[in-house]
C-alpha positions as CSV (number, residue, x, y, z in Angstrom):
1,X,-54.3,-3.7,32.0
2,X,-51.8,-7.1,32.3
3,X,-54.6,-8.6,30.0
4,X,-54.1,-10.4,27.0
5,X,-57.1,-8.7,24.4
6,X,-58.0,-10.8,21.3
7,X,-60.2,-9.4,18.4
8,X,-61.6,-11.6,15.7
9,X,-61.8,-10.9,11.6
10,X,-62.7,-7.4,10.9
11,X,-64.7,-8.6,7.7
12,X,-67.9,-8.7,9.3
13,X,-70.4,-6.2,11.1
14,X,-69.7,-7.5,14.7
15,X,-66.0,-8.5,16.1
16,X,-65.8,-10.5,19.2
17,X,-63.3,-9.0,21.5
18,X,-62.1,-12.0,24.5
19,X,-60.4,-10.8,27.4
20,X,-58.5,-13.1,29.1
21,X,-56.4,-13.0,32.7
22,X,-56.3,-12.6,36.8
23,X,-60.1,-11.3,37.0
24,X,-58.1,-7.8,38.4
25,X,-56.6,-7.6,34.5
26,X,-60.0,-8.2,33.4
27,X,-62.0,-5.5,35.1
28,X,-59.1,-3.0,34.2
29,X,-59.2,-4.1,30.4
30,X,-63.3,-3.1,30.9
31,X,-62.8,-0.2,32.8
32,X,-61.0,0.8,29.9
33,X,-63.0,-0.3,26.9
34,X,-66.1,1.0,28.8
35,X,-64.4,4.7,29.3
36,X,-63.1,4.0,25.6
37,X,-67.1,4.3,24.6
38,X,-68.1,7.1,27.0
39,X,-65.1,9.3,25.3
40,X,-66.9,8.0,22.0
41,X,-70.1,8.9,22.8
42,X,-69.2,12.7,24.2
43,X,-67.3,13.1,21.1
44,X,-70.0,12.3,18.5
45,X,-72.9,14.4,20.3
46,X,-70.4,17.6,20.3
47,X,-71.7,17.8,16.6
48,X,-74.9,17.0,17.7
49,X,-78.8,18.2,18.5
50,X,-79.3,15.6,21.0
51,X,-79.7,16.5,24.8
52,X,-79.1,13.5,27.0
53,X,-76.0,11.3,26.9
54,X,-76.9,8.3,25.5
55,X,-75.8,4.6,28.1
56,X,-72.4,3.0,27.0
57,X,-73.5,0.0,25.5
58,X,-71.7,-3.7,25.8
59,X,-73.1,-7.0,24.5
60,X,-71.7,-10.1,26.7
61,X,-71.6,-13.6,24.8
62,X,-72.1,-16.0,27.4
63,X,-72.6,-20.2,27.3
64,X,-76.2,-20.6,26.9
65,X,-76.0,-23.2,30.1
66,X,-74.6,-20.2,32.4
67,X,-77.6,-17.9,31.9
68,X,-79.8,-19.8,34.1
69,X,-77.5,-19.0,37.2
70,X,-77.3,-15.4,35.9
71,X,-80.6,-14.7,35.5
72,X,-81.5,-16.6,39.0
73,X,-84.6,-18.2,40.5
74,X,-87.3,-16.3,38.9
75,X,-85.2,-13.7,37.9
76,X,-84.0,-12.8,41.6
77,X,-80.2,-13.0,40.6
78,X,-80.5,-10.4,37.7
79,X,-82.6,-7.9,39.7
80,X,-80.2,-8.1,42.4
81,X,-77.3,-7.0,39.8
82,X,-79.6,-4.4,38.5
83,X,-80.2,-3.3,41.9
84,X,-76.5,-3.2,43.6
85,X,-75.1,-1.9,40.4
86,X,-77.4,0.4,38.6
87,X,-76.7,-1.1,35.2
88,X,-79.1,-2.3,32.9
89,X,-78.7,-6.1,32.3
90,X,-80.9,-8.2,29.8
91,X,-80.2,-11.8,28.6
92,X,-81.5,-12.8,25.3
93,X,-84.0,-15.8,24.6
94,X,-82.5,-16.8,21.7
95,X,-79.1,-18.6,21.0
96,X,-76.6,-16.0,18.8
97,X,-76.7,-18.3,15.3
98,X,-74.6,-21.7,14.8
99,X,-73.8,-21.4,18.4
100,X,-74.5,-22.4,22.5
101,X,-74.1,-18.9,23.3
102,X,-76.5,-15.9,24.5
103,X,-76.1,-12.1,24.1
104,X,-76.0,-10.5,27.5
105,X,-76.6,-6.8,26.9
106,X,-75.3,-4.2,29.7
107,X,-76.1,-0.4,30.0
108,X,-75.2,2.6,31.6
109,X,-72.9,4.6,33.4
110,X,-69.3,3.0,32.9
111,X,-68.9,3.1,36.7
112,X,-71.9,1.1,36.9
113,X,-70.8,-1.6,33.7
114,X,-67.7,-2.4,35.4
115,X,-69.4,-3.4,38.7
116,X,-71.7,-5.6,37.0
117,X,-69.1,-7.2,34.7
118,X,-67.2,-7.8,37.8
119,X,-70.6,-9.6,39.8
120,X,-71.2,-11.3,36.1
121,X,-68.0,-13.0,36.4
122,X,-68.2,-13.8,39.9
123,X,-71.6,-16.0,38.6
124,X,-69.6,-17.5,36.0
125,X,-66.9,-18.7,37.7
126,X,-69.1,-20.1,40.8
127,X,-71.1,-22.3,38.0
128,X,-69.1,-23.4,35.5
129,X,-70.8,-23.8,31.2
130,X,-72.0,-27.9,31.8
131,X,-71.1,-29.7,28.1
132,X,-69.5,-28.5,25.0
133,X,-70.1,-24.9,24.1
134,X,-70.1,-24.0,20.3
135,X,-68.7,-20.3,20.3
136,X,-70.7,-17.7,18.4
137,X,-68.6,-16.9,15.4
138,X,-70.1,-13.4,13.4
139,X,-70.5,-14.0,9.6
140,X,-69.4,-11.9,7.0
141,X,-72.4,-9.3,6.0
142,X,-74.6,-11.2,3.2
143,X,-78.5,-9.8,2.5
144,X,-80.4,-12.0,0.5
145,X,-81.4,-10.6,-2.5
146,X,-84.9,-11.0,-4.8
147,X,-84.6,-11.2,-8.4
148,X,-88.3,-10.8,-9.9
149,X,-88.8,-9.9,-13.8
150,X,-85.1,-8.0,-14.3
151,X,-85.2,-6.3,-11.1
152,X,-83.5,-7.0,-8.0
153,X,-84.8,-5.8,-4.6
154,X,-83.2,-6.6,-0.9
155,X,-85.2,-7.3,2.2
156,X,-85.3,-4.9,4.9
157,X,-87.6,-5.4,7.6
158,X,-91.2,-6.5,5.9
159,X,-90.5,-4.5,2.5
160,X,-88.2,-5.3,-0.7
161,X,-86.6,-2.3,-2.0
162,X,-84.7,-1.9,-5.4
163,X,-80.8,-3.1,-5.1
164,X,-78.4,-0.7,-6.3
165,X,-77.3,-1.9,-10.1
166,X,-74.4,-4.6,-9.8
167,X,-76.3,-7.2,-8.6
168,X,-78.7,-6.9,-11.1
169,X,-76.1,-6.7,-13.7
170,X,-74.4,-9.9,-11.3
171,X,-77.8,-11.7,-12.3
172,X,-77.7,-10.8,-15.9
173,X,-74.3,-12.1,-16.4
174,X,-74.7,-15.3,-14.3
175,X,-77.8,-15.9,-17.1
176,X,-75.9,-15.4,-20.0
177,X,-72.9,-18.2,-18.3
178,X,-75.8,-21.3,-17.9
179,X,-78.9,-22.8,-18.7
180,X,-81.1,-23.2,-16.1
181,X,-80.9,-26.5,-14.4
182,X,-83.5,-28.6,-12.6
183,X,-83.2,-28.0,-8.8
184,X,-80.9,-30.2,-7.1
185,X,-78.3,-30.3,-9.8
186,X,-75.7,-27.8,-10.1
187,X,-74.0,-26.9,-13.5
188,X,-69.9,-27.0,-13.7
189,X,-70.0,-23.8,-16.2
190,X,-70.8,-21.4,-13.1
191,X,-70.7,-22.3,-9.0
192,X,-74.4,-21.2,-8.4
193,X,-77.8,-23.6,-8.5
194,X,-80.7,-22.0,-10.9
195,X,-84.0,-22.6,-11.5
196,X,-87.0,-20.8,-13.2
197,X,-89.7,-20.1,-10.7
198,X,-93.0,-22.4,-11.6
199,X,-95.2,-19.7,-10.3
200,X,-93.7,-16.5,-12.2
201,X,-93.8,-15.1,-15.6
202,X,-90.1,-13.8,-14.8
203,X,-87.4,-15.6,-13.2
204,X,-87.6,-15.2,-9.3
205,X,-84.5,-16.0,-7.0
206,X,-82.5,-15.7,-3.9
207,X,-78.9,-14.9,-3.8
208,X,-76.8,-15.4,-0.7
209,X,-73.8,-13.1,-0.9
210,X,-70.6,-13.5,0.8
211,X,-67.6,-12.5,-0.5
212,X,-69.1,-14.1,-3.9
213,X,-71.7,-15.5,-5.4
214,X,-72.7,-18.8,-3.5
215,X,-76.4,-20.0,-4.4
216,X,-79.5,-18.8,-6.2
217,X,-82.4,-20.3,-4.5
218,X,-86.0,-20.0,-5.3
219,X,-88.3,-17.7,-3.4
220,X,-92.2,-18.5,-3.8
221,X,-94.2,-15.9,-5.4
222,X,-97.4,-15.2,-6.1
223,X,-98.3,-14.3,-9.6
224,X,-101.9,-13.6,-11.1
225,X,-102.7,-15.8,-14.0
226,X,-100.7,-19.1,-13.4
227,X,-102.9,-21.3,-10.8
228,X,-101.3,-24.6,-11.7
229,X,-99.3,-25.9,-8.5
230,X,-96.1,-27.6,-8.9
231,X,-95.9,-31.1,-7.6
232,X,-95.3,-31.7,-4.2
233,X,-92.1,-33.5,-3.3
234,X,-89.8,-34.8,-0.1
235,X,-86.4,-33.1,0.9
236,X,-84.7,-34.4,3.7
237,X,-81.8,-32.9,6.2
238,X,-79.6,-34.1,8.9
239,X,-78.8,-30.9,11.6
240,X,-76.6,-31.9,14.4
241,X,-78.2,-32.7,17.4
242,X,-76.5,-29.3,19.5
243,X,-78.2,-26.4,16.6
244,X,-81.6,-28.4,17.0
245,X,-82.8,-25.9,19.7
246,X,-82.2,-22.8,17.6
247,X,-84.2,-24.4,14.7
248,X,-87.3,-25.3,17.0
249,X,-87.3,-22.0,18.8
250,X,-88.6,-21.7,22.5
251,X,-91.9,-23.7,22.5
252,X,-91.6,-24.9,18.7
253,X,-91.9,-21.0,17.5
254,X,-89.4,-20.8,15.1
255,X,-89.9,-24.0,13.2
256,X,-93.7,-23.2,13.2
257,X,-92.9,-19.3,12.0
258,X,-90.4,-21.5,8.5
259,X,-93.7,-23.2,7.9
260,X,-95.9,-20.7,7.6
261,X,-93.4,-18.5,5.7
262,X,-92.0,-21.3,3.6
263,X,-95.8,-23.0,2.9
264,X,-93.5,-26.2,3.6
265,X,-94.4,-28.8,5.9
266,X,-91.5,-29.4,8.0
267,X,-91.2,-32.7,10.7
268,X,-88.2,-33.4,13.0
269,X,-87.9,-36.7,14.1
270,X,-87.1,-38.1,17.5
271,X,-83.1,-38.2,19.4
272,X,-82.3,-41.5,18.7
273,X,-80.1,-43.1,21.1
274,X,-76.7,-43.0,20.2
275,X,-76.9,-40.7,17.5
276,X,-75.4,-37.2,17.0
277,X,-77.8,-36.1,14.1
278,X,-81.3,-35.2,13.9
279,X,-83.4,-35.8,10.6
280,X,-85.7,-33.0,9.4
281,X,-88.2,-34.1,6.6
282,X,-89.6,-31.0,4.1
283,X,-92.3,-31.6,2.3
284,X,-94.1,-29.1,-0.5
285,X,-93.4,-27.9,-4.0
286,X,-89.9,-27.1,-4.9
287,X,-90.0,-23.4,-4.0
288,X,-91.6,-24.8,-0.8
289,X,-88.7,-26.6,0.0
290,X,-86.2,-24.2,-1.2
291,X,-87.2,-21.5,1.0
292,X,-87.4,-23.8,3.8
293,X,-83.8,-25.0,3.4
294,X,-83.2,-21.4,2.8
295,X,-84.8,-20.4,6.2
296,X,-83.3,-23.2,8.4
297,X,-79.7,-22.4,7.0
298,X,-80.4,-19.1,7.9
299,X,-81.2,-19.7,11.6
């Protein structure tokens, strides 16, 4: 294609592939990539039951500040690219995480994906991303993980299921290596925070997982039998001023959807002139304010 094609890490479950060139390089570098998944696709339903030929599939990551012009005034510039090209074209709400970019997603016919990657990038270039964009970078795969009584259990969807064994033998060995510590100090002996949950019989944490163990947080739980609350206390946080807008959500919905699952109560203070930073005041029992932090990290 004359383009020059650069793939990030492969340890993660998404890999941002930018192309970059003459915009003739570019659309024969998609031509390509998009004929790449069509071959894909016929291959993997020769062994299968299925009937029609499922769309080839690309996700766009675009500056958050350019999807205004895409979509268009009321959505008249999209609908005219869904029109003329006979792709499907959606723009997500939401920022991709840590970032100032969107997920465009395009579907269909490969004919019909290059013709709208081509009218895509004819929008782009007549209006320009206005300020800094912070690129979307994928993370390595981590699931948070429940320890309750001896037991661990991930999250999928609504639902904890039982964790295959080494984690749970992870857990058992990281509570022989410390005591437990109060929350907020850390103990030299092993690189992880722990605390005894004030509302279990067992111990109940949260493990983020990486490429090792990185922190065991607590995650409130409702046991029968223990009524007494912890005392509430204050946490405070300083986010920079550009991942704000992902924390709040469109119309305050994600912030208000951490304080109901955290039980925390969660204020963000004014811009202040001059400063980067914005302060973000939790309030609630520990495990309140542990799965807060937990939640806003997350996002």
């Amino acid at each position: 294609s004359g383009a020059r094609i650069n793939i990030s890490e492969g340890n993660c479950p998404e890999r941002i592939v930018t192309i970059t060139g003459p915009t003739d390089a570019i659309f024969k570098a998609f031509a390509m990539i998009a004929y790449k998944f069509e071959e894909d696709i016929t291959n993997s339903m020769s062994n299968s039951t299925a009937t029609s030929k499922p769309p080839v599939t690309l996700r766009l990551v675009v500056p958050a500040s350019q999807c205004g012009s895409l979509i268009g005034k009321g959505g008249s510039k999209i609908k005219e690219i869904r029109e003329s090209t006979g792709a499907q074209v959606q723009v997500a709400g939401d920022m991709l995480p840590n970032s100032t970019e969107r997920a465009v997603t395009i579907s269909g016919t490969p004919d019909a994906i290059i013709q709208c990657v081509k009218q895509i990038c004819v929008v782009m270039l007549e209006s320009p991303p206005k300020g800094a964009t912070i690129p979307y970078r994928p993370k390595p795969a981590s699931t948070p993980v429940i320890f309750a009584g001896g037991q661990a259990y991930t999250i999928q969807g609504q639902y904890a299921i039982p964790h295959p064994d080494q984690l749970t033998k992870l857990h058992q060995l990281a509570m022989q290596q410390t005591p437990f510590t109060p929350l907020g100090q850390t103990t030299p002996a092993f690189p992880a925070l722990f605390s005894a949950c004030p509302r279990t019989h067992g111990h109940c944490m949260c493990i983020s997982k990486g490429d090792e163990l990185v922190s065991i947080t607590i995650f409130p739980c409702i046991c029968p039998g223990l009524d007494a609350s912890p005392p509430a206390s204050t946490h405070e946080l300083t986010i920079p001023n550009d991942l704000i807008g992902c924390i709040i959500g469109r119309q305050g919905t994600k912030i208000n959807e951490i304080r109901q699952m955290s039980g925390a109560q969660i204020k963000i203070a004014s811009a202040t002139e001059g400063s980067s930073e914005r302060q973000i005041t939790i309030t609630g029992t520990p495990a309140n304010i542990s799965l807060a932090q937990y939640l806003i990290n997350a996002r």
